[in-house]
C-alpha positions, -999 to 999 in steps of 0.1 A, spaced: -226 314 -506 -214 353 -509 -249 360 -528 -271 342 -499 -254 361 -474 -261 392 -493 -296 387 -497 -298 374 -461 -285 410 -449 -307 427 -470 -335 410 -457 -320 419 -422 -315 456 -426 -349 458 -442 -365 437 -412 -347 462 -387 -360 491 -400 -398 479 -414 -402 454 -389 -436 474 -373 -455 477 -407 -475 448 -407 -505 437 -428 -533 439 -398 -565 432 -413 -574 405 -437 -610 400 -459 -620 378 -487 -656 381 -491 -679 378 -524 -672 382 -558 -647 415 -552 -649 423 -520 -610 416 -514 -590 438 -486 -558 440 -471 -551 466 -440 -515 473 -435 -505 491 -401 -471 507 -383 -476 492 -353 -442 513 -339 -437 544 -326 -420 562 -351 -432 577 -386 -423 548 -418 -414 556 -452 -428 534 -475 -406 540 -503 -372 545 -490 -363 516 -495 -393 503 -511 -413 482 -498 -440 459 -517 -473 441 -513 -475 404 -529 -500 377 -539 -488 345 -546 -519 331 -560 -529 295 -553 -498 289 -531 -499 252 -525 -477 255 -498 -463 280 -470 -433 284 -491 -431 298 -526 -391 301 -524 -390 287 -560 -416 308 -571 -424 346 -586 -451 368 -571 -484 366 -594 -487 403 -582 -459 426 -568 -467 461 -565 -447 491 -549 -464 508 -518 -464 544 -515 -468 573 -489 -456 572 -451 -472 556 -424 -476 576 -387 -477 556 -354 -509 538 -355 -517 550 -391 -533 526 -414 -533 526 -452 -559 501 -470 -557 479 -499 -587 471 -521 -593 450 -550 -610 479 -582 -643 462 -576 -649 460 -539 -680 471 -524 -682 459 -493 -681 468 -463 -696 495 -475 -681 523 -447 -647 510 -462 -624 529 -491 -587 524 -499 -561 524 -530 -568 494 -556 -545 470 -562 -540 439 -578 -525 421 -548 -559 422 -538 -572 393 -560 -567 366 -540 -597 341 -532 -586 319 -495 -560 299 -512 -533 320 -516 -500 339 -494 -499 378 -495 -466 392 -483 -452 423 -472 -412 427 -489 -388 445 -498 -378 430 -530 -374 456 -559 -371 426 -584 -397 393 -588 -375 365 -603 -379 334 -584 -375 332 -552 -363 373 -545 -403 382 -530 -401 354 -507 -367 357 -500 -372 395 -484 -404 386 -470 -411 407 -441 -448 395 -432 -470 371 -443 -503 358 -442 -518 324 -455 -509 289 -449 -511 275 -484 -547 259 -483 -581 273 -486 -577 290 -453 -590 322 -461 -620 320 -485 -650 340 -473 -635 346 -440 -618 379 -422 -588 376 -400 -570 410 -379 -542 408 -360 -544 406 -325 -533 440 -309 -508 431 -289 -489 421 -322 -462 448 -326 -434 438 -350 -439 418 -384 -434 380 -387 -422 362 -415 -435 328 -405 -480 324 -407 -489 324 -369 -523 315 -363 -525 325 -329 -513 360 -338 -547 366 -356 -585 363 -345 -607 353 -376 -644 369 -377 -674 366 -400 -676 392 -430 -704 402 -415 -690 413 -385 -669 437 -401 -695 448 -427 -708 458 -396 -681 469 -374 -684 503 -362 -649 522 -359 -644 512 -320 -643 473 -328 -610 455 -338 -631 439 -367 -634 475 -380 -616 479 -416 -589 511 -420 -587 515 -381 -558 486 -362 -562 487 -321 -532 483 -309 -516 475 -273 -504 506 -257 -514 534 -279 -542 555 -264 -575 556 -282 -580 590 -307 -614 588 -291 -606 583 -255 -638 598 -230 -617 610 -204 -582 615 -198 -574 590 -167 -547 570 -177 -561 540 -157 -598 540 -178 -597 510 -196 -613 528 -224 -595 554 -229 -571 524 -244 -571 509 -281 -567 479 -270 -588 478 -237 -566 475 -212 -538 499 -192 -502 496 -198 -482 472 -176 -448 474 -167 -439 457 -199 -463 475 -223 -448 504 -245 -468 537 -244 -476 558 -277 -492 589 -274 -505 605 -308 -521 636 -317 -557 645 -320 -571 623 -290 -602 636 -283 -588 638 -244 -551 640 -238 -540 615 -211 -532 624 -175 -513 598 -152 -540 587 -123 -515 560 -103 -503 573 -72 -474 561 -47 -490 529 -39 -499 519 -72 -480 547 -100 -491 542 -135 -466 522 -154 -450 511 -191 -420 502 -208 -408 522 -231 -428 556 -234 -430 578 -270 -447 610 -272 -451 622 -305 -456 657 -321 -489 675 -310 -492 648 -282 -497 654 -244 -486 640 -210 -490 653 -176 -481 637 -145 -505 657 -115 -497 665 -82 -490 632 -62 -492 611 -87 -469 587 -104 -456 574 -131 -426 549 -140 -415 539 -172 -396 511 -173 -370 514 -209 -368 548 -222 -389 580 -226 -392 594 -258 -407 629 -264 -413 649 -293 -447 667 -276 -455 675 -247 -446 659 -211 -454 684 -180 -445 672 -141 -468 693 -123 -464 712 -90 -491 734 -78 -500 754 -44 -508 723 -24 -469 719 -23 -469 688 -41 -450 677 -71 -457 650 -102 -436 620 -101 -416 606 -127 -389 579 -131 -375 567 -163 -351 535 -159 -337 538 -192 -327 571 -216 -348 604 -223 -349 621 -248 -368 652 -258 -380 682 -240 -398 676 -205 -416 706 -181 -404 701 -146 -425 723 -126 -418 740 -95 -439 758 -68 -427 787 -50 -448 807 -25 -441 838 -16 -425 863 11 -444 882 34 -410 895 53 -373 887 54 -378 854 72 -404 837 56 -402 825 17 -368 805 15 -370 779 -10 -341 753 -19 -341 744 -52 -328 722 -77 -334 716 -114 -344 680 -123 -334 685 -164 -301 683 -177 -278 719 -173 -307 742 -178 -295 777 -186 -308 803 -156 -302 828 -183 -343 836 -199 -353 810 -172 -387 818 -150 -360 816 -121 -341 851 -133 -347 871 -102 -365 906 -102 -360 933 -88 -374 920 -56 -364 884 -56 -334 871 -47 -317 836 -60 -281 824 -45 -258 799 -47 -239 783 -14 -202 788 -10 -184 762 16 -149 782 17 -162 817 28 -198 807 48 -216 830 24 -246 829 -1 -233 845 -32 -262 865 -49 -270 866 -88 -271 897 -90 -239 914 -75 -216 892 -100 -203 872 -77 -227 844 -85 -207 811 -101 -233 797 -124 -246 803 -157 -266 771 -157 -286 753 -128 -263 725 -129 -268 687 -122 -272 682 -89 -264 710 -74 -292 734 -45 -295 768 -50 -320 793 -31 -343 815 -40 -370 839 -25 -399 857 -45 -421 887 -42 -447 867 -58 -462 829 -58 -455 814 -93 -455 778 -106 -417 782 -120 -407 756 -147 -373 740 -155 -371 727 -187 -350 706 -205 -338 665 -210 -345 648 -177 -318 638 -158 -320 600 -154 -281 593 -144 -260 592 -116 -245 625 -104 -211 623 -87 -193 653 -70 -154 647 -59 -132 663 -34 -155 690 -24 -141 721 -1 -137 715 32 -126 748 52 -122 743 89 -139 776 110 -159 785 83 -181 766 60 -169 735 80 -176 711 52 -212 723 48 -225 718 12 -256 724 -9 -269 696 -32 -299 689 -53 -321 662 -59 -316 656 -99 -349 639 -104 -379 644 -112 -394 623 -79 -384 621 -46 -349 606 -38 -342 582 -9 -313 598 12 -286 569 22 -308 538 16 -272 521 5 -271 525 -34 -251 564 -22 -219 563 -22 -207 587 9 -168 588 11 -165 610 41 -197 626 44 -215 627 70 -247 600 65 -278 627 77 -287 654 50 -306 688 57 -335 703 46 -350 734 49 -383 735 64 -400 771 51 -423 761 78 -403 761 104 -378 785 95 -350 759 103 -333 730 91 -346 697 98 -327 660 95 -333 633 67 -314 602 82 -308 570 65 -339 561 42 -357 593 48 -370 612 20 -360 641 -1 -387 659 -23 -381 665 -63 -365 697 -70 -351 699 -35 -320 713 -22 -298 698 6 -271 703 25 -245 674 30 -213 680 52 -183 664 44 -151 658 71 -121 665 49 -115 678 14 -110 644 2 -145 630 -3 -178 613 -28 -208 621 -32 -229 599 -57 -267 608 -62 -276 575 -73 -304 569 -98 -312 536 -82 -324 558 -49 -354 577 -71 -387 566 -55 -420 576 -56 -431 597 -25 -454 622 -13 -434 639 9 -441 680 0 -414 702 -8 -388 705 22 -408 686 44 -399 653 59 -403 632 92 -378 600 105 -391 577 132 -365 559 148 -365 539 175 -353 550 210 -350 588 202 -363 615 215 -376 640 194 -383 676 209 -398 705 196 -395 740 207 -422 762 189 -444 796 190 -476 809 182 -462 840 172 -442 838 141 -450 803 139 -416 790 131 -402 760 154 -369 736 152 -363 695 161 -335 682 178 -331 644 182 -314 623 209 -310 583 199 -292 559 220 -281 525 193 -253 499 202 -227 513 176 -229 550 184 -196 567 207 -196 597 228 -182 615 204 -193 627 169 -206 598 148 -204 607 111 -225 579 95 -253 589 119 -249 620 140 -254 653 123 -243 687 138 -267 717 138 -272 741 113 -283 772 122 -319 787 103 -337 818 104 -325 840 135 -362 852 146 -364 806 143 -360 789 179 -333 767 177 -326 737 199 -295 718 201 -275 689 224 -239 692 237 -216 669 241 -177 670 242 -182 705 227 -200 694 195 -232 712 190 -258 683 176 -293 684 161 -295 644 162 -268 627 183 -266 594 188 -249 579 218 -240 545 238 -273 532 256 -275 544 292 -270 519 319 -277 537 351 -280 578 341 -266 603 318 -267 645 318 -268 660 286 -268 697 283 -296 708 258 -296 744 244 -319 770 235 -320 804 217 -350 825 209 -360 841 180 -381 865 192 -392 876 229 -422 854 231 -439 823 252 -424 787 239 -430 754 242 -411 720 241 -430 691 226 -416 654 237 -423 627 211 -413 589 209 -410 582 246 -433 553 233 -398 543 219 -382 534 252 -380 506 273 -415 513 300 -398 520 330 -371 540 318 -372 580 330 -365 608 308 -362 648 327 -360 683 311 -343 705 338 -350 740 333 -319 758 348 -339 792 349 -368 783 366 -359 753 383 -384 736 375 -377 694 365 -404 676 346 -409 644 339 -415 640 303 -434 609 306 -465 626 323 -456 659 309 -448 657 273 -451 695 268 -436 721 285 -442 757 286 -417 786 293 -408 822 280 -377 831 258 -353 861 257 -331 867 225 -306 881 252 -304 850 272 -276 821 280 -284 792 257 -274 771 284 -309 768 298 -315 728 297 -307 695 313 -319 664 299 -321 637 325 -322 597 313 -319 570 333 -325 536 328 -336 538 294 -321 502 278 -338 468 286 -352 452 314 -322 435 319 -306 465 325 -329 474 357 -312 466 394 -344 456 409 -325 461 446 -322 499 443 -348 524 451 -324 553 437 -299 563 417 -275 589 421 -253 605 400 -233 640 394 -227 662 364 -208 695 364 -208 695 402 -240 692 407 -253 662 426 -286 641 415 -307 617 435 -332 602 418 -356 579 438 -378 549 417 -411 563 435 -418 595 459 -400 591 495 -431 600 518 -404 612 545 -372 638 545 -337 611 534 -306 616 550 -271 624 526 -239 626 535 -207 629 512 -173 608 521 -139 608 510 -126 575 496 -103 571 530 -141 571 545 -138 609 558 -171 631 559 -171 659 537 -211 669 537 -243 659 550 -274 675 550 -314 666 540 -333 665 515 -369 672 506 -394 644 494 -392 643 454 -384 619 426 -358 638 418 -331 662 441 -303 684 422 -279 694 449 -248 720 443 -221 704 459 -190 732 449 -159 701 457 -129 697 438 -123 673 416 -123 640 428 -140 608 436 -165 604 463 -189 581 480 -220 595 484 -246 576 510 -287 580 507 -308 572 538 -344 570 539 -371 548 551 -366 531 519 -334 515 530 -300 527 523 -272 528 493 -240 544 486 -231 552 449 -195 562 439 -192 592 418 -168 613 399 -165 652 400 -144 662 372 
């Protein structure tokens, strides 16, 4: 029993480590003309010899199990076998085909009756060949005279059991025949997944450029050799990325993944040539995800474009390979570039080159930002990262950096920001990313995207916090570099912009069932300041400063105080998009305090004005009323009115063709005010009253209504 479970091991270990060499091509023809084709159908290099291993005939086998036999011929194989690489076995006296030569040997003697087996049996006493079998073909009758067999090419490990249906038989004259492109063809095996020495093009989706004839699928492992005639190039995009299983490169062998298009490999990546993610002027990146290991040396590349002046040319960055050192990197700054990491505690960027700078290695997960005097593809280098990053307890310092933190994406594709596999322990669920563009930061909310190689700010609410980049959250996208649009529903989205230096900023207004007043933290975010010759737009409320805040839907009206700084001294316009969002007869104003002026944003989704550096940011109103559902509408109204910072608003449904009567009463019923106004959909009437409630009474030819309000 001890000695069968010896041999059984042996026969194990050998399997494990030979079990891709397989005999691949089989032809008894005439007289001589005897072959056997042995392949490594794997994806590593095979010695032959260490531990041996042995080609056998058991001549006139009268059954598909010699166990009490010896091997009529057992000879030792020689030389190492490649990926792919095929080594030949002829009987002395073969002559045909006649394109075919290979090594004599006397396992070649067989004539359609017999088993010839792969082993790795040093000895040949009864029963030891069979026993370490590791392939085999025959089935013990005449089932091979004056016929060929190859394996089929989607056949990549060694059986020790005859299997019909893993072999196609064809005529020796087919493979007399056979030029080198056909599976018939003696000394060259097609196998599944490895792309053809003699592909036309490089697509990766050509059919033809594969041994077998078809593209990889999700469950097809990839070989890449050396010495194709074209070196592939992945061709899937988002829709439809290229795809495989497990993915090996090998010495002298290339990979590239383009701009914007994609590739997934489903087990691991190994590379021992050359894999390049490509990023190029059109601000697009390659895509890759790897759901299992990789190993080996990948090029992540980077475009940067450069500065024209002190505002333009910010780039956040971050290294998708595994602790690259910034040390001989392309990313080393010159004389006239600058590179910086982000410190929370003091509200500073910390420069690389005044020594104050933290990092000797662009660490996992972590932004950085960088600004050059000239446009370069920069490269990181290194082991992907395919793992989840987690950061703990990050600083939170109240009055300055306020919790403010600069991330990375890790991977080498885009990243979903909070679509539920993050885990967010007091951080705030919107991210930021800086739009070069626009000289300003812009919002990624839930399930919005974040760019490969892109930096982004998170904030957190107290020092004790998590932050998981989850590896689950990689996706294929092709958002550009520090670009990104959310459309959510009932939000307003406005733009402020210029012609001048072309930079602009967003701010966002939502109104959801589970937002407050105040500051929301899975969904609010507050405003981060860009560029100061940048615009910059921003809502107040309860002295937060917001670039998207969320708040309870409005029943009747709401006043919310929207800010404004210029950048420069220049003409500017406000841009109004998804009103489309809101219920069809709600109302949505922009006051302009300076001018006046009160536009409706429905028929006037763009709005023009001119901007001082020097002036108040308090320059906006924004006016909504009635924006929830129809169920939500008093039908028996014709106005609403309603106050804000002393300031009384009547708001009629349509235009009053007459002058309507106001007057202003104590709650005891006392008159305080009364006065006229002028025709318009909308009045805004200083009232100067102390604090208080009041009942305020609107007389037209409309009909009459009295509204209670509050003056705080």
């Amino acid at each position: 029993m001890i000695k069968r479970l010896i041999v059984l091991l042996a026969v194990l270990t050998a399997y494990n480590t030979y079990g891709q060499v397989i005999i691949s091509e089989y032809y008894e023809g005439s007289s001589s003309n005897k072959w056997i084709e042995v392949t490594n159908v794997g994806p590593t290099t095979i010695d032959l010899t260490s531990p041996q291993l042995y080609l056998s005939l058991f001549a006139n086998a009268a059954a598909d199990d010699p166990a009490n036999s010896t091997a009529n011929n057992h000879n030792a194989m020689s030389g190492s076998l490649s990926p792919g690489q095929v080594i030949l076995y002829q009987n002395s006296s073969a002559a045909l085909p006649s394109y075919a030569s290979g090594t004599s040997s006397s396992s070649c003697n067989f004539n359609g009756n017999d088993l010839i087996v792969i082993s790795s049996s040093s000895t040949n006493t009864t029963g030891d060949v069979w026993a370490a079998r590791l392939d085999v073909i025959g089935d013990g009758s005449t089932w091979g005279s004056n016929k060929a067999f190859y394996r089929n090419s989607n056949i990549t490990s060694a059986n020790t059991t005859y299997t019909t249906g893993e072999w196609t038989q064809a005529t020796n004259s087919a493979v007399d025949n056979a030029s080198n492109t056909d599976p018939e063809y003696l000394g060259i095996h097609l196998i599944e997944g490895f792309w053809s020495a003699s592909a036309s093009t490089s697509s990766w989706s050509t059919t033809s450029n594969w041994d077998d004839g078809n593209v990889p699928t999700s469950s097809i492992s990839v070989v890449l050799r050396s010495g194709a005639s074209n070196d592939p190039e992945i061709s899937g995009d988002v829709g439809t990325p290229s795809q495989c299983d497990d993915l090996t490169i090998l010495s002298g062998a290339t990979l590239t993944v383009p701009v914007d298009k994609c590739l997934t490999v489903n087990g691991n990546l190994s590379n021992s040539g050359t894999l390049t993610i490509a990023s190029t002027s059109s601000n697009g990146n390659g895509s890759i995800i790897v759901s299992g290991t990789a190993s080996g040396t990948t090029t992540v590349q980077r475009w940067v474009e450069a500065y024209s002046g002190d505002d333009d040319g910010w780039h956040l960055i971050s290294s998708a390979v595994d602790d690259m050192a910034i040390s001989g990197s392309d990313f080393v700054p010159g004389g006239s570039d600058d590179l910086f990491s982000w410190d929370e505690d003091d509200y500073i960027w910390r420069n690389y080159s005044d020594g104050s700078f933290p990092y000797t290695n662009f660490d996992k997960g972590v932004g950085f930002l960088v600004a050059y005097q000239a446009s370069a593809t920069k490269a990181f280098s290194g082991t992907l990262n395919v793992d989840d990053i987690t950061f703990s307890n990050l600083t939170y310092t109240s009055g300055t950096g306020d919790g403010w933190h600069l991330l990375g994406n890790p991977y080498a594709s885009a990243l979903t920001w909070n679509d539920g596999n993050w885990t967010l322990t007091n951080v705030g669920g919107v991210a930021k990313v800086y739009d070069e563009s626009a000289g300003n930061y812009v919002s990624i909310s839930a399930n919005g995207f974040i760019p490969s190689t892109n930096g982004f700010f998170v904030q957190v609410s107290s020092s004790t916090n998590t932050t998981t980049i989850p590896k689950a959250a990689r996706a294929h996208n092709a958002t550009e570099n520090y670009k990104s649009t959310n459309c959510v529903p009932e939000t307003l989205n406005l733009t402020v912009s210029n012609d001048d230096n072309g930079f602009s900023d967003i701010t966002s207004v939502g109104f959801r069932d589970d937002a407050n007043t105040y500051f929301d933290w899975d969904f609010d975010s507050h405003k981060l300041f860009g560029q100061v010759t940048a615009p910059q737009l921003w809502t107040v409320s309860e002295d937060e400063e917001y670039s998207i805040n969320n708040l309870p839907h409005v029943f009747e009206s709401l006043v919310l105080p929207l800010n404004f700084q210029a950048g420069i001294n220049t003409d500017y316009e406000i841009s109004a998009d998804g009103l489309e969002s809101f219920f069809i007869n709600s109302e949505i104003l922009l006051e302009d305090l300076f001018t006046s002026q009160i536009i409706n944003l429905r028929e006037q989704p763009n709005y023009s004005f001119y901007g001082n550096v020097d002036d108040a940011n308090e320059r906006f109103l924004l006016h909504f009323y009635g924006i929830t559902s129809v169920d939500n509408i008093n039908d028996n109204t014709f106005a609403n009115i309603y106050t804000s910072n002393n300031i009384l608003y009547l708001k009629h449904d349509v235009m009053p063709k007459d002058k309507s009567l106001v007057g202003v009463f104590s709650t005891t019923g006392q008159k305080i005010l009364d006065f006229t106004i002028e025709p318009d959909i909308l009045n805004r009437v200083e009232l100067n009253l102390p604090a208080g409630i009041y009942i305020v009474s609107l007389s037209s030819k409309l009909g009459v209504i009295s509204e209670k309000v509050v003056i705080n």
